[in-house]
ChimeraX commands (.cxc) that place a marker at each C-alpha (Angstrom):
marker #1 position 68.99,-196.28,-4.04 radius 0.5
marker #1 position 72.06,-198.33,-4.64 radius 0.5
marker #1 position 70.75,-201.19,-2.57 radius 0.5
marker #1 position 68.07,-201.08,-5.07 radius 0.5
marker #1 position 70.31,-201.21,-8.02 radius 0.5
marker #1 position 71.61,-203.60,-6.96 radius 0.5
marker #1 position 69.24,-206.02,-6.42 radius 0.5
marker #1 position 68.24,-205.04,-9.79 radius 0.5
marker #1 position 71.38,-206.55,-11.12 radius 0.5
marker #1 position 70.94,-209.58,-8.94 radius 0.5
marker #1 position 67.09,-210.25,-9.92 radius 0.5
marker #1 position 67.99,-210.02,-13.57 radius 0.5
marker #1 position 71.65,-212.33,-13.91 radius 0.5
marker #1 position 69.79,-214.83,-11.49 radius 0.5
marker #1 position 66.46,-214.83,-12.00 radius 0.5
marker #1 position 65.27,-214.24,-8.40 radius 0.5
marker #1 position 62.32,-212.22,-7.39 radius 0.5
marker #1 position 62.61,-208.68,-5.98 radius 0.5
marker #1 position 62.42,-210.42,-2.07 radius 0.5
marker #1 position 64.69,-213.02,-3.04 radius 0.5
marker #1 position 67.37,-210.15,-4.28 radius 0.5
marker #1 position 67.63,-208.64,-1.41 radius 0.5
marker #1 position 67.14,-211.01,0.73 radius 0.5
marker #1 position 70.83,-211.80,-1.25 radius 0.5
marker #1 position 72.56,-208.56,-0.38 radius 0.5
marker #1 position 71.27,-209.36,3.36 radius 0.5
marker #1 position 68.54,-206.84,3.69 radius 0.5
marker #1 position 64.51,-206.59,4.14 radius 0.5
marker #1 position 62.76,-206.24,0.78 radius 0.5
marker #1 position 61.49,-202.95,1.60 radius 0.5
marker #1 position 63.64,-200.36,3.29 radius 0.5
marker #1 position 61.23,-197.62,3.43 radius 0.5
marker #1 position 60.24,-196.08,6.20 radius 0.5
marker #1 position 57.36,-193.32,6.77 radius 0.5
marker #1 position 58.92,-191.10,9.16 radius 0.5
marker #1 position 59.58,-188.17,7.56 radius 0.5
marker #1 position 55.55,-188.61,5.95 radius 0.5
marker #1 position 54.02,-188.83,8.89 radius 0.5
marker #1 position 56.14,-185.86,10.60 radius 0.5
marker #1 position 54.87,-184.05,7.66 radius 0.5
marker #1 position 51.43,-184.91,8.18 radius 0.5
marker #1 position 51.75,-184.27,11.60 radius 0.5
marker #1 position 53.56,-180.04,11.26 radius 0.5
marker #1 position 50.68,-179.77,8.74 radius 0.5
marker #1 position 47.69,-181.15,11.80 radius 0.5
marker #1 position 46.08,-183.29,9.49 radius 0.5
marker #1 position 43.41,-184.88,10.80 radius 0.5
marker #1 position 43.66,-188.21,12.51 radius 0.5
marker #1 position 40.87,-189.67,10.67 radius 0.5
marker #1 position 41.82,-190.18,7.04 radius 0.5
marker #1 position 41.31,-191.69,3.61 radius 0.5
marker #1 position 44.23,-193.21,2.64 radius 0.5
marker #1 position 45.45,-194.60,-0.91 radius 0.5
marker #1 position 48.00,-197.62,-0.59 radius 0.5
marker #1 position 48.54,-201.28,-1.12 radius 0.5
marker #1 position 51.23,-201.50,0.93 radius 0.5
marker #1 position 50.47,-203.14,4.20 radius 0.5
marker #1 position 53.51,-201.52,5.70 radius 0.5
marker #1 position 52.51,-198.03,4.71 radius 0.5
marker #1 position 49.42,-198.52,6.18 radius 0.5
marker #1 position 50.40,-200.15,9.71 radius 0.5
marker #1 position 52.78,-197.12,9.93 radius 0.5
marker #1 position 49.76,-194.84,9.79 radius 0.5
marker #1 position 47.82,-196.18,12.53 radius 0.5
marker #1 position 50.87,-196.59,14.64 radius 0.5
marker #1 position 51.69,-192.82,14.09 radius 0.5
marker #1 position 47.95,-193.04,15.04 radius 0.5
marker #1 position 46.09,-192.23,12.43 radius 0.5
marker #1 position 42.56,-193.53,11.68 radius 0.5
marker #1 position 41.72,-194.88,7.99 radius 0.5
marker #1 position 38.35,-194.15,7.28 radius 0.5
marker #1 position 38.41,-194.86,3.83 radius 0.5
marker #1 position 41.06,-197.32,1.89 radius 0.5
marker #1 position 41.32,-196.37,-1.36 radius 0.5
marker #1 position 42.79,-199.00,-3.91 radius 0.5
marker #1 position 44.86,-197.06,-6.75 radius 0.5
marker #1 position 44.16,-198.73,-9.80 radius 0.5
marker #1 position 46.72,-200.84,-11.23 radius 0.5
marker #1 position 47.52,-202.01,-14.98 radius 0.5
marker #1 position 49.39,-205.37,-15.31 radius 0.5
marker #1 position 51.62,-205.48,-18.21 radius 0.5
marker #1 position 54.04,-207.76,-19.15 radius 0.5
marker #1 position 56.64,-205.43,-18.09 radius 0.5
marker #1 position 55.35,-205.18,-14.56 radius 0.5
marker #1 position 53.50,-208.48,-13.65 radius 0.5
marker #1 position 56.03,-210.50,-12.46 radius 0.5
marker #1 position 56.74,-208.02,-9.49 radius 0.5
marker #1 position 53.55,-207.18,-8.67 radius 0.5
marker #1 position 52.67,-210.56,-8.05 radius 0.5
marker #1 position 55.58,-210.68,-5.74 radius 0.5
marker #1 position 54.82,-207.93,-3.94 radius 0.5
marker #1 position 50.78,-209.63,-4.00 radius 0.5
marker #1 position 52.58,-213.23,-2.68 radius 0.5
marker #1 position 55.26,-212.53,-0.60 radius 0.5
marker #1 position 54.85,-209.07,0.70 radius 0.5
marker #1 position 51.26,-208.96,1.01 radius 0.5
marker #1 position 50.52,-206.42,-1.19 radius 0.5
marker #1 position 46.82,-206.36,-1.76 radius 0.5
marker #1 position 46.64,-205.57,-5.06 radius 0.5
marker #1 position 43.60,-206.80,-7.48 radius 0.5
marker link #1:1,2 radius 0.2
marker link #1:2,3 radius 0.2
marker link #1:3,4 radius 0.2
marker link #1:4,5 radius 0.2
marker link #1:5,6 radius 0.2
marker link #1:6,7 radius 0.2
marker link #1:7,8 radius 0.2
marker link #1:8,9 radius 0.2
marker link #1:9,10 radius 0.2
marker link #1:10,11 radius 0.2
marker link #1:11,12 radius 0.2
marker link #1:12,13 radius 0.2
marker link #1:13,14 radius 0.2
marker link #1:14,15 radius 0.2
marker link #1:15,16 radius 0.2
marker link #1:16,17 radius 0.2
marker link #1:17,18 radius 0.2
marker link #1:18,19 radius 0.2
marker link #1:19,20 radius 0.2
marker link #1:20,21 radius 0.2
marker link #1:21,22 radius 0.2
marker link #1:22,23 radius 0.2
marker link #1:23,24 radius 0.2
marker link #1:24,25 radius 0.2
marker link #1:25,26 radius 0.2
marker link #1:26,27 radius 0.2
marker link #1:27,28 radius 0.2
marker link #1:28,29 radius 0.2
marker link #1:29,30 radius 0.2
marker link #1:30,31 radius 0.2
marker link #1:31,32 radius 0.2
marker link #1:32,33 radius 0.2
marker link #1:33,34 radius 0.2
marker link #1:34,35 radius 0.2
marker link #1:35,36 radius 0.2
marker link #1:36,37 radius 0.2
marker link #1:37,38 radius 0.2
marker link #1:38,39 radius 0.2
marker link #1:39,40 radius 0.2
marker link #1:40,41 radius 0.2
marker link #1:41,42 radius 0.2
marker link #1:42,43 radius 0.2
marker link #1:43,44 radius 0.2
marker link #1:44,45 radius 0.2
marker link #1:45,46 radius 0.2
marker link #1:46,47 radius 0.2
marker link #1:47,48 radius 0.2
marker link #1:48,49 radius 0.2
marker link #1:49,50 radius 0.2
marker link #1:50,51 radius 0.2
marker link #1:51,52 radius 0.2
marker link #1:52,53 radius 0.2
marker link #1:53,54 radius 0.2
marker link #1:54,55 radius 0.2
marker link #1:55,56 radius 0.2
marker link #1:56,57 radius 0.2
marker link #1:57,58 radius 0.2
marker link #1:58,59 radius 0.2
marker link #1:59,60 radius 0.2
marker link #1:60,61 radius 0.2
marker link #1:61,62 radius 0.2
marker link #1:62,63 radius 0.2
marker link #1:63,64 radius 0.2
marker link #1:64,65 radius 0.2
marker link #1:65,66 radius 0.2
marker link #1:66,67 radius 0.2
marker link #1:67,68 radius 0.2
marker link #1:68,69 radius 0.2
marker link #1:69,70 radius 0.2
marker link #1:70,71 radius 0.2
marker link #1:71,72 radius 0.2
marker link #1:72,73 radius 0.2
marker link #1:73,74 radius 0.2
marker link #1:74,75 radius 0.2
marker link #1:75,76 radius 0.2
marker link #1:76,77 radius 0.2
marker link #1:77,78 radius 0.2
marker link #1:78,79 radius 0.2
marker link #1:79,80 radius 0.2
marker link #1:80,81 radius 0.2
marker link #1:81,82 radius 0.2
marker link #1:82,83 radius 0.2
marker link #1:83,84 radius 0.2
marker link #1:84,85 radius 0.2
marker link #1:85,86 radius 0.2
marker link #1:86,87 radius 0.2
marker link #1:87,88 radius 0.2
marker link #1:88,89 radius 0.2
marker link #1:89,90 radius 0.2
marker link #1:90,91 radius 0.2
marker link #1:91,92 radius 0.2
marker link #1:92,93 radius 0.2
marker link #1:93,94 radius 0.2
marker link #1:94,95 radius 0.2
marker link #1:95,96 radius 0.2
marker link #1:96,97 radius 0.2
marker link #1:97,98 radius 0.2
marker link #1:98,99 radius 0.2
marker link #1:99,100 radius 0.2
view
């Protein structure tokens, strides 16, 4: 959470993109990872074969690497605002986001 905040700072004093922020404090420009998810899904023998509800392209290779199936991609709807655009489209460019 702190690496977050700060690359908050950075973004807004320098005008750099969310990637571009953290690329400053030397990290990746998403440090999630879906471990404890999947270990979840796995104690609760969900099935392998699943709808799933993400954007992310990393969220989603992590699921069929833990070896789940996506049956079904679901695309959460998104509103664009002014408040929000400019990192969506970041996350759309640069991360590979595919959001519409």
């Amino acid at each position: 959470m702190e690496s977050k905040i700060q690359a908050l700072e950075i973004q807004h004093a320098r005008g750099l993109d969310t990637v571009e922020a953290f690329a400053e404090l030397g990290l990746k420009p998403d440090l999630r990872t879906y471990t404890v998810c999947l270990q979840a899904m796995m104690d609760l023998h969900l099935a392998g074969t699943i709808k799933f509800a993400s954007q992310n392209p990393n969220k989603i290779a992590a699921m069929k690497s833990a070896g789940y199936e996506i049956q079904e991609l679901l695309h959460p709807e998104i509103e664009i605002t002014p408040y929000n655009k400019s990192e969506l489209l970041t996350k759309k460019r640069r991360l590979g986001y595919d959001i519409k």
